[in-house]
N, C-alpha and C positions, 0 to 999 in steps of 0.2 A: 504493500500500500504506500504510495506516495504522501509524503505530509503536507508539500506546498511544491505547485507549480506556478509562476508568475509570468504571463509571458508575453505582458505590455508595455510600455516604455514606461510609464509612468509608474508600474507597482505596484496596484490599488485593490484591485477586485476584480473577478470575474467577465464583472460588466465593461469595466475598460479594455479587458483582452479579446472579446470577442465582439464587442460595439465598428458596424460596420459606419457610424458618423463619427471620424477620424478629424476633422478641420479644426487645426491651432487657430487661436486671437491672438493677438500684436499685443504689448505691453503700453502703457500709458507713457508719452511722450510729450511734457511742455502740459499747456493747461489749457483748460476746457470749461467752459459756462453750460450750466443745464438745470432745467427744473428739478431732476430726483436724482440723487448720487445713491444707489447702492453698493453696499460692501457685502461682497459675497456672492457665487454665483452657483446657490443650489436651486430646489424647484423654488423655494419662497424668493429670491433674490429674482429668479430668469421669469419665473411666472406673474411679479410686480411690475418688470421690464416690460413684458409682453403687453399685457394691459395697458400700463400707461401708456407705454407708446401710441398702442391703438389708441388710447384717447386725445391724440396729440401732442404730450410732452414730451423734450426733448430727456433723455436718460442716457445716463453711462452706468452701466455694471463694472464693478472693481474688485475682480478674484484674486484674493492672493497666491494660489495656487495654478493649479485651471480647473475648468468646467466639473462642478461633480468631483471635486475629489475628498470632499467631507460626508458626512452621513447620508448628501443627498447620491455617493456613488458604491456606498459601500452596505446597504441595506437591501434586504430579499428580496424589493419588487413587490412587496405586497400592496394591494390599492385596498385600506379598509375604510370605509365612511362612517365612522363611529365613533365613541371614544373608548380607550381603554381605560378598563375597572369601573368605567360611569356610567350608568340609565340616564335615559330622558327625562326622568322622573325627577330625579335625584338634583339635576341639573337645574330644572324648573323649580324645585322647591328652594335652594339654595340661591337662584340666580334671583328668582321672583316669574312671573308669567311674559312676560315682556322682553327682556333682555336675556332671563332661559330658554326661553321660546325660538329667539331670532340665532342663539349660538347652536340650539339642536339642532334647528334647517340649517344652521351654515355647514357640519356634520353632515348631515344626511344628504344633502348634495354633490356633495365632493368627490366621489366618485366617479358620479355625471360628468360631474363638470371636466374633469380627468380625461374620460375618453371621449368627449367631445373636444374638446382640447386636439386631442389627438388624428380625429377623424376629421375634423375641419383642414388643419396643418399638412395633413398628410407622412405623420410622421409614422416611422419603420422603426417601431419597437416591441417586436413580437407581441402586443398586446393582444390579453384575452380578458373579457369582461362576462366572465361565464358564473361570479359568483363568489364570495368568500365564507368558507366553514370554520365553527366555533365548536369542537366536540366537547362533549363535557365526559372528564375524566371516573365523575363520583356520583351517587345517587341525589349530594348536598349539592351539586355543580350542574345538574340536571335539572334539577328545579329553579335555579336562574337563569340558565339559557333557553326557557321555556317562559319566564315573565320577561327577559331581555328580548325576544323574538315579537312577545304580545305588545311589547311597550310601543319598539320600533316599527310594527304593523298598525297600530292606535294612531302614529301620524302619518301613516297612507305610504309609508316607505315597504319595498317588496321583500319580508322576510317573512322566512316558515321556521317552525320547530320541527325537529328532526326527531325519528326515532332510535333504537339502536340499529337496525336494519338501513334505516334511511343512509345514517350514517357509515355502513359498511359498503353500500350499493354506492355512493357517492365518490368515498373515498378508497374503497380496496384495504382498510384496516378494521382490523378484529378489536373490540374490546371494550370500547365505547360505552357509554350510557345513551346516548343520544346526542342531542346537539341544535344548532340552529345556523340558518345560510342566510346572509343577505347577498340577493343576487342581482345589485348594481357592483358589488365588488369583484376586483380582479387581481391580475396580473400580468408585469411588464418587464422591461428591462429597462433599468430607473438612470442609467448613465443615456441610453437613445434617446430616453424620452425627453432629459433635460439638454440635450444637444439639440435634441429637436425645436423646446420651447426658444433655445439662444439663436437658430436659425429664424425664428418667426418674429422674435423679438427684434432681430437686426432687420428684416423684411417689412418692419411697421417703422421703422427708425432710429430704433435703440442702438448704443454705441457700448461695444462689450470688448473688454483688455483681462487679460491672464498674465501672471506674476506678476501683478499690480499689487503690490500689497500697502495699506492703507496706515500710515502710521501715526497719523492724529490726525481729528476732528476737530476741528476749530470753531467758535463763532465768530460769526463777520456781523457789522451790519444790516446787512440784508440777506442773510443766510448763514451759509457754511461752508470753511473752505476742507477740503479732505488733502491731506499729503502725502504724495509715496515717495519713492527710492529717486521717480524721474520726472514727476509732475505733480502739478496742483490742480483738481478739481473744483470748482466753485456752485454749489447749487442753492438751491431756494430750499428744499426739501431732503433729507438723509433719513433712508431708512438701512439698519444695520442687521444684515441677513446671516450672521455669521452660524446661528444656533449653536451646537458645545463647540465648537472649534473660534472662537472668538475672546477668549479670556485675555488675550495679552493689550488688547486694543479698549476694553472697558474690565478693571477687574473687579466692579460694584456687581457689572451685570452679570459676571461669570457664578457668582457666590447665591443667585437667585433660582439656581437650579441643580440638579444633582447630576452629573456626567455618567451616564452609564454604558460601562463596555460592554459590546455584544461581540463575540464569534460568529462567521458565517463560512459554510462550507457547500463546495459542491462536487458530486460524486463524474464520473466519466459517464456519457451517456450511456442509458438502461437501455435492453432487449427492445425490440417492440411486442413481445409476448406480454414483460413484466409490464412495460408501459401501457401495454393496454388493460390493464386490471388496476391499476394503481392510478386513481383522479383522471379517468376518462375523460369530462368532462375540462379538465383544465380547473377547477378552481385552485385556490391556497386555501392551508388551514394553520390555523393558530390553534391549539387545544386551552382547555381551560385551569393546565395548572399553573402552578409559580414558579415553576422552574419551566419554564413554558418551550412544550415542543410545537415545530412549524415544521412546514413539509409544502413544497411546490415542485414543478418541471418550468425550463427553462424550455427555450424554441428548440435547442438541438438534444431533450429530452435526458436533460443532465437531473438528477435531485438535487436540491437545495434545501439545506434546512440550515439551523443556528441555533445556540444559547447562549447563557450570561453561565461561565462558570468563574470560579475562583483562581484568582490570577497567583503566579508566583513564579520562580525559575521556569525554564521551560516553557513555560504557555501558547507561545506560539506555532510549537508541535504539538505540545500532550495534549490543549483541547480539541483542536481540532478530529484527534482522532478519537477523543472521549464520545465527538460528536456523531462521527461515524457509527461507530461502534454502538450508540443507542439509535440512532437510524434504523441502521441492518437490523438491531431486537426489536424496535415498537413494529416494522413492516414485516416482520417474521420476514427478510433476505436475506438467509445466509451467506448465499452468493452475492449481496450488493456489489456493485463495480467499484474501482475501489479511490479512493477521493484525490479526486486530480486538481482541485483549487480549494484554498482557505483565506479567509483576512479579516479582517476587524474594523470595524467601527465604530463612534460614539454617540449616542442619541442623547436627547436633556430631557429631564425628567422632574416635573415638579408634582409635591407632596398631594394636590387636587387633583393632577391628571387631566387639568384644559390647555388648550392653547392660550396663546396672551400675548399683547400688544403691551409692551414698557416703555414711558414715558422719558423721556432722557435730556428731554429740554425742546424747546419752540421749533418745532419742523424738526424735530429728530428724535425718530422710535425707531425701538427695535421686534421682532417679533419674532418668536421660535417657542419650543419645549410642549412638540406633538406627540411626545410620549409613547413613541413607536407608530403611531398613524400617519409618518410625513407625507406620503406621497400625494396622498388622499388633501391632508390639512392646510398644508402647506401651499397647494396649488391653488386652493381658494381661501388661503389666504392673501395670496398674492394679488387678486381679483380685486377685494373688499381695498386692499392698501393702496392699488392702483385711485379706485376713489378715495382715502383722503389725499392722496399727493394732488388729486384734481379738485378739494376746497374740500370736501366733506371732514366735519368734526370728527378728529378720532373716536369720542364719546360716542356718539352714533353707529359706530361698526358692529358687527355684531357679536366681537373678541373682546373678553376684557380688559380693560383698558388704565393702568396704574402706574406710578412712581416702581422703583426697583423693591421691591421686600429681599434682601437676603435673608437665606436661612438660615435660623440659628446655629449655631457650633458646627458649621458649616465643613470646616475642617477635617470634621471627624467623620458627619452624615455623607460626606460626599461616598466613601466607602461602604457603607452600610449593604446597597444591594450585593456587593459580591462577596461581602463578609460573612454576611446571612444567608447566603445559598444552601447549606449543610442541612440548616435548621428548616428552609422552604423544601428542599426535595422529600423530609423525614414528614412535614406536615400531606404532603401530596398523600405519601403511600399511607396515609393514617386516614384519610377520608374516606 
């Protein structure tokens, strides 16, 4: 079994070695006037670009890196329109009716919105919009993805409860209690999709640089100026797209959310025997434990899955083939093929589990910590930010909208999820 094969220029992930939209951007050269400066060019950064543009403003995106090379290139492609760990309910009673209300549909769209995105654009990123599954592990875990199915069906969104059968016929796994699908969700390959959005973006007007990296924010008079290595930016509006890979450039905003590492791996492409028994259908599933297993195909019918385990020496081999290795046991494959890519990534993760617009001074928010739904979150939230760069009040958006809260002892919680792993997988097998 192979532990890592890498075989792009860049290093990153799967998605970058076989992404057939290969097109470098120019770096920032001398200075530039524009209504919205973005830092950062994942889906929230290129999907803001996109929008506005279309609305007329003039925009630059400012990647430090290039396209996709933070969580928005290093995450499994899953399109989920939901939130994780949250009901609609729950949201509305905490939000209020109003403001809960307009953050649930901003959720429940985003998948839509996603592949319409996609099919308008005409972008080529193996996407499949065939549905995403939620199996529930436990007979306790059954009984809320059966009120989670009714909730998201109460606002006209297309979900079913599953049963155990449903869920075997679905996905090709034994074991199950049941489960539930919402089928606006999908799956893509998340580095085409956002080359895609920076093609459309530059197509409506937008002006997009790689290894731009952004090293103060300034205010000006009548805006802000941003400064890199080779130029100076000047906009009316900054929005800072960095999500956990942004700590060095604000470190109030880094301390507001919890960075959590995740493993991702993918196997050599399966039989077409086993592939045809194993998610026919094309959906992704996320199961319902805490030490949370996922499972998809990629276009050239490779598996994919990932976890969060506990880092220490080695990690870089031994999880990945930890991760195998429960693979091939939950799909009963002994023979799985055997894992020809692994890499990591970082997702932000705050203590509610919403997304959020942070408040950082007049014409400059940031917005990220989609808690593992980016693909979905992140694209409409791009949308929603495209109008306030075009006058709309923050307040009015349909994300919450606040001053930075760091977490308390922040230092210490920042490690908590990979610490806790031990005691999450003991709780799993006790339900």
């Amino acid at each position: 079994m192979n532990a890592m094969i890498r075989q792009d220029v860049h290093g990153v992930s799967l998605w970058h070695a076989v992404s057939r939209n290969r097109r470098d951007r120019g770096t920032l050269q001398g200075g530039l006037d524009v209504d919205l400066a973005i830092v950062g060019g994942g889906f929230s950064g290129l999907s803001t670009a996109l929008h506005a543009a279309e609305k007329g403003l003039s925009v630059a995106v400012l990647e430090a890196e290039f396209l996709a090379w933070g969580a928005t290139g290093r995450n499994a492609g899953f399109v989920v329109p939901n939130f994780a760990k949250r009901d609609p309910d729950d949201i509305i009673a905490e939000l209020g009716p109003e403001r809960g209300g307009r953050l649930v549909d901003f959720a429940a769209g985003s998948a839509d919105l996603v592949f319409g995105l996609i099919k308008r654009h005409g972008i080529e990123c193996d996407a499949v919009q065939n549905g995403w599954i939620q199996p529930a592990h436990s007979s306790a875990a059954l009984e809320k993805t059966r009120s989670r199915a009714a909730k998201w069906a109460a606002r006209g969104r297309p979900t079913v409860a599953l049963d155990a059968m449903a869920v075997t016929e679905l996905t090709g796994i034994d074991g199950y209690s049941g489960g539930w699908m919402d089928n606006s969700g999908g799956v893509l390959n998340p580095v085409e999709y956002a080359r895609g959005l920076a093609d459309a973006a530059e197509k409506a007007g937008a002006r997009i640089f790689e290894q731009t990296r952004v090293t103060s924010i300034d205010r000006t008079p009548d805006g802000w100026a941003l400064k890199t290595a080779s130029g100076t930016v000047r906009a009316g509006k900054v929005l800072v797209a960095t999500n956990a890979y942004g700590g060095e450039l604000n470190p109030t905003l880094a301390r507001t959310y919890i960075p959590l590492k995740v493993f991702q791996i993918a196997t050599a492409p399966l039989s077409r025997a086993i592939r045809a028994r194993l998610l026919p259908g094309g959906q992704g599933v996320g199961d319902t434990r805490r030490n949370l297993f996922t499972c998809r195909f990629d276009g050239q019918n490779r598996l994919i899955s990932g976890g969060m385990h506990v880092v220490g020496a080695g990690a870089e081999t031994r999880v990945p083939q930890t991760i195998w290795r429960r693979l091939a046991r939950h799909l009963d494959l002994p023979d799985l093929p055997p894992l020809a890519y692994s890499w990591t990534g970082v997702a932000a993760v705050v203590p509610d589990f919403l997304p959020r617009l942070i408040d950082l001074g007049p014409g400059l928010i940031a917005g990220f910590a989609c808690n593992g739904r980016g693909i979905a979150m992140t694209t409409a939230m791009g949308k929603v930010l495209a109008d306030w760069a075009s006058g709309t009040d923050a307040r009015d958006l349909p994300l919450p909208f606040a001053a930075p809260s760091p977490i308390p002892l922040h230092s210490l919680v920042r490690y908590a999820p990979n610490m806790l792993l031990p005691w999450s997988i003991l709780r799993d097998r006790l339900d």
